[in-house]
Structures are given as C-alpha cells and as structure tokens.
C-alpha positions in Angstrom: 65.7 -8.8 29.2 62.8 -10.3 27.2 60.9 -8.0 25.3 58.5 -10.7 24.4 55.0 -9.6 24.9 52.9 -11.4 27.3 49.6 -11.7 27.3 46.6 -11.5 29.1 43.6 -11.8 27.3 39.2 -11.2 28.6 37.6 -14.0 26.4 34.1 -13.7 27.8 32.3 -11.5 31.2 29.5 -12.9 32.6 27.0 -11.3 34.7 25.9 -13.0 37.7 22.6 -12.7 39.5 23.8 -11.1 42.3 25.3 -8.2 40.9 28.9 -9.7 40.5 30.5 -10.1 37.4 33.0 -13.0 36.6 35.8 -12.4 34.1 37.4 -15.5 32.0 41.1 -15.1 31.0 43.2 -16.4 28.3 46.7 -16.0 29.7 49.3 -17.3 27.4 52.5 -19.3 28.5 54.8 -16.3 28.7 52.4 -14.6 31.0 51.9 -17.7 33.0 56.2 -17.8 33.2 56.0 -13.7 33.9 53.5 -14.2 37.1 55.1 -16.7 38.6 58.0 -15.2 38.6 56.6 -11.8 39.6 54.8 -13.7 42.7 57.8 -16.5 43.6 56.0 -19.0 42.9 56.9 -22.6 41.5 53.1 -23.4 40.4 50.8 -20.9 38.6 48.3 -20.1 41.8 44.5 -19.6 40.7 43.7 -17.4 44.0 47.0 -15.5 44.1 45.8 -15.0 39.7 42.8 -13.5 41.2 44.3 -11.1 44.2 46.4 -9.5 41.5 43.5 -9.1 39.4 41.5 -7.3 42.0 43.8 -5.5 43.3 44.8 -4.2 39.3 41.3 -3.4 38.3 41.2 -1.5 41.5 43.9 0.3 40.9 43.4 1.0 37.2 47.0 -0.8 36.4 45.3 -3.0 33.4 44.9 -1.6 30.3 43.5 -2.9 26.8 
C-alpha cells in the first residue's frame, strides 16, 4: 500500500457573475495516478475530475 500523500490543492476561486463560483486545482502526479485508478480510467478525465468534485463538496468528503 502507498502511504504517499496525494494531493489536491484550491490555488485560486473565482466568482462569477452569475452567482457561480469556479474553483482551480493543483492536483499533483500521485493524485492524478490515485483518480485514475479510483475511476478506471486510462486518461485523467477533466468532466469525470469535476463529477467527483461536485458530488464531494456536496457531500462534505473534502477536507483542508
């Protein structure tokens, strides 16, 4: 098991006009390695990145 910790970083929130807010990442490589392989995937996936962030925030599973 690695006990490397992988990260997952906020480097900057914006706040959009309408009401939305946009959140920019820093994920670094072993947290790229870690979410493909949590999600099967060969390539790092942008909109499946952005489900799991949703659905996180929504249910409080990210921390600082």
């Amino acid at each position: 098991m690695n006990s490397k910790i992988k990260r997952l970083r906020i480097t900057d929130i914006n706040h959009n006009d309408d009401g939305t807010t946009t959140l920019i990442f820093d994920l670094d490589d072993d947290f790229i390695e870690w979410f493909k392989e949590r999600e099967g995937l060969k390539r790092f996936s942008h909109k499946r990145f952005e489900k799991f962030i949703k659905e996180s925030l929504k249910n409080g599973r990210l921390k600082k």
